[in-house]
N, C-alpha and C positions, 0 to 999 in steps of 0.2 A: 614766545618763540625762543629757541636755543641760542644762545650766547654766540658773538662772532667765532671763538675758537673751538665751540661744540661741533661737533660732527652728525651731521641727520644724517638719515637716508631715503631716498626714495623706493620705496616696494615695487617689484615687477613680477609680472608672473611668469615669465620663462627667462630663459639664459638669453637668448635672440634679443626677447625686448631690453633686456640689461646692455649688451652687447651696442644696442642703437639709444639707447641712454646715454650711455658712455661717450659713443662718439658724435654726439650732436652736440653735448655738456662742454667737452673737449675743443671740439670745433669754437667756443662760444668762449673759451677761456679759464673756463670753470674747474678747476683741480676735483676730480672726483676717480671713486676707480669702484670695483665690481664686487659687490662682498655677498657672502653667503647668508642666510637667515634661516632660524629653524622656524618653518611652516607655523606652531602652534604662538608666535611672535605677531604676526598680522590676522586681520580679522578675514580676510579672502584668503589665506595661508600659502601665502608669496614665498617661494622659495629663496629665491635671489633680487638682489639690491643694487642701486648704485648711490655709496657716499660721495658727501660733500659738505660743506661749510656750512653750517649752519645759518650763516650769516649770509648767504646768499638764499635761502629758502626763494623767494617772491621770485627774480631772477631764475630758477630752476622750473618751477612750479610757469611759469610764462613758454619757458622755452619747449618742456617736457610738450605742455598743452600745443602748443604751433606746430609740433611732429606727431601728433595723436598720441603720445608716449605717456599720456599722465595717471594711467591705468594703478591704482595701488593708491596708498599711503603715505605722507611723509612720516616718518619715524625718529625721533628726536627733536620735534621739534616745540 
């Protein structure tokens, strides 16, 4: 898994679900924000992403899943 100061990201497949990525993460205290991905980067060819701390992976990956949100990849991790 990526380093505490690496930056992963989680894969979504629309802007919407980034969008309620973002603010559930947020809600939960999680420094994260909304970043772009070129499609041929994920294996389901996710356009859009929300980073975060790498060092939070397990924490992320808990929370995503409790909102149905955990649709994608992590990526950097």
């Amino acid at each position: 898994m990526g380093g505490k100061n690496m930056i992963c990201i989680s894969a979504k497949k629309s802007m919407t679900h980034a969008v309620r990525a973002k603010r559930v993460l947020a809600a939960a205290g999680i420094p994260c924000e909304i970043v772009n991905l070129d499609g041929n980067v994920t294996k389901k060819g996710c356009a859009f992403g929300v980073s975060f701390p790498c060092g939070m992976t397990e924490k992320v990956q808990s929370i995503l899943h409790r909102y149905d949100l955990d649709y994608g990849e992590i990526i950097g991790k």
